[in-house]
C-alpha positions in Angstrom: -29.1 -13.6 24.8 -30.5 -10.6 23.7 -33.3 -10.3 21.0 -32.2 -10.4 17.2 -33.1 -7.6 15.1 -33.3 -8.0 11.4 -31.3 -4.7 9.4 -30.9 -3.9 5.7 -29.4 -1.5 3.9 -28.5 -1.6 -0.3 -26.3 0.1 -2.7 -28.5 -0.1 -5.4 -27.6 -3.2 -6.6 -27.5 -5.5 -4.2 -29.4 -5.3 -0.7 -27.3 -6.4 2.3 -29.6 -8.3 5.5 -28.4 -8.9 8.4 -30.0 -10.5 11.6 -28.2 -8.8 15.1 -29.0 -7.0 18.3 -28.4 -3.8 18.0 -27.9 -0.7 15.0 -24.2 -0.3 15.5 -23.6 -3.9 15.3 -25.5 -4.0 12.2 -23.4 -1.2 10.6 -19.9 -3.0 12.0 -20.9 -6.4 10.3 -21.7 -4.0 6.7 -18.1 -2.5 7.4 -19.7 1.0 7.7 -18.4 4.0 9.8 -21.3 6.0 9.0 -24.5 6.5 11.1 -26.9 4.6 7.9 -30.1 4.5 10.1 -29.9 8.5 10.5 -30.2 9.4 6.4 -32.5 6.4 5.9 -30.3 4.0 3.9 -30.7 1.6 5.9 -33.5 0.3 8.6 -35.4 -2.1 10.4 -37.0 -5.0 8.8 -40.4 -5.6 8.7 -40.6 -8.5 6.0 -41.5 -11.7 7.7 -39.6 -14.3 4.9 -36.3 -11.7 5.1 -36.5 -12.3 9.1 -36.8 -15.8 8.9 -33.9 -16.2 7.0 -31.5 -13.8 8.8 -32.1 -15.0 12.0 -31.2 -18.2 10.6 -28.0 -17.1 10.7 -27.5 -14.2 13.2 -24.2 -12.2 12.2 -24.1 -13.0 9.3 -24.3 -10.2 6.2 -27.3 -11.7 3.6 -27.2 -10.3 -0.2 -29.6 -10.5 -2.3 -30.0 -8.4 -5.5 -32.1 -5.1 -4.9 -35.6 -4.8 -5.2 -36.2 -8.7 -5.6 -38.7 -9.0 -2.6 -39.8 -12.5 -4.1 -36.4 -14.0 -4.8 -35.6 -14.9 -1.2 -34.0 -17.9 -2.0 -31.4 -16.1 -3.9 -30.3 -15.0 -0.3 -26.6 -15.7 0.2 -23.7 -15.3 2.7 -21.4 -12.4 1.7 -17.7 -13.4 1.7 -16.2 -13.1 4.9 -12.7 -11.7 5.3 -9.7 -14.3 4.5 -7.0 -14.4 7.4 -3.7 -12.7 6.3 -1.0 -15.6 5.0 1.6 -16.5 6.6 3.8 -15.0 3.7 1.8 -11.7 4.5 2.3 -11.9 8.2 6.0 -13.0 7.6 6.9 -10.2 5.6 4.7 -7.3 8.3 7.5 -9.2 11.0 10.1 -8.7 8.9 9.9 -5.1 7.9 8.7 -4.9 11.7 12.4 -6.0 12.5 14.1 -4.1 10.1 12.6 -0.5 11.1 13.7 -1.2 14.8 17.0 -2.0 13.6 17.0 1.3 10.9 16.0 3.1 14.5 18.5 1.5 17.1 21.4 2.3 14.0 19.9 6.2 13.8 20.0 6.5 17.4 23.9 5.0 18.0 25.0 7.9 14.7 23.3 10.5 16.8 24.8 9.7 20.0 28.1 9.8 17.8 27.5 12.8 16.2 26.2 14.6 20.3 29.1 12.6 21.4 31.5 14.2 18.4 29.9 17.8 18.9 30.6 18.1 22.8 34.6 17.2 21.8 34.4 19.6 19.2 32.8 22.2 21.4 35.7 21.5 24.1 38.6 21.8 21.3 37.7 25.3 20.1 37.1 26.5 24.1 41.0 25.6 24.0 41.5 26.7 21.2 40.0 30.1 21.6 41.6 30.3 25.2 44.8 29.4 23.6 44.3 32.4 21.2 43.3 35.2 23.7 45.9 34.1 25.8 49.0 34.5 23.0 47.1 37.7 21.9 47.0 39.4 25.0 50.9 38.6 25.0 51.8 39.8 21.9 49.6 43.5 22.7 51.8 43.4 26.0 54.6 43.2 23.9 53.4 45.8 21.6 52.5 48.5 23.8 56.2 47.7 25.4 57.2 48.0 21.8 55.4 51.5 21.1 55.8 53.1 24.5 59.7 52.7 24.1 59.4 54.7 20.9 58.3 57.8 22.8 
């Protein structure tokens, strides 16, 4: 296993230890996407007592209130994240279901609708064939009509 290194960064109020092998891990257990180490807020530890006690449990974020070098003992686990419920999960599965079937309804009206379009599209072809066709007719007759005027 790879050598522990002891990290700690604070917000003012309350530093946060934690005892792991690398910078980015440190930064992933503090729930940070920022690059810490780089602006200073947070660094290496040096404090032998602080060291002792993260390593004790590697992983593991450590708070303590800022600025309390002596209180070490006051050094605590922070809360880890609680596992969704099954209520929770239950209800991410259900509207999960319901937006697949919201997009397999959406896609049978637009198939409709494409399907609806290419028969209207057919009906005025006839339609307008139908219409050129009586029109040329009726000029035929008309030109009949005119030229036996003259």
């Amino acid at each position: 296993m790879a050598k522990l290194k002891v990290f700690i960064t604070s917000d003012g109020l309350t530093d946060y230890v934690v005892a792991t092998t690398s910078r980015a891990k440190a930064l992933a257990a503090w729930g940070v996407h920022q690059d810490l180490f780089k602006d200073g807020a947070a660094r290496e530890v040096d404090d032998p007592a602080l060291i002792e006690a993260a390593v004790a449990q590697p992983d593991e974020v450590l708070e303590r209130r800022a600025g309390t070098a002596a209180q070490l003992k006051a050094i605590k686990a922070a809360p880890k994240k609680k596992e969704p419920s099954k209520a929770a999960l239950k209800k991410v599965a259900d509207l999960e279901a319901r937006l697949a079937e919201l997009e397999d309804r959406w896609a049978g009206q637009v198939a409709a609708l494409e399907k609806a379009r290419a028969e209207l599209d057919r009906r005025e072809e006839r339609e307008q064939a139908a219409h050129e066709a009586e029109r040329a007719k009726l000029s035929a007759l008309l030109e009949k009509a005119r030229a036996a005027l003259t």
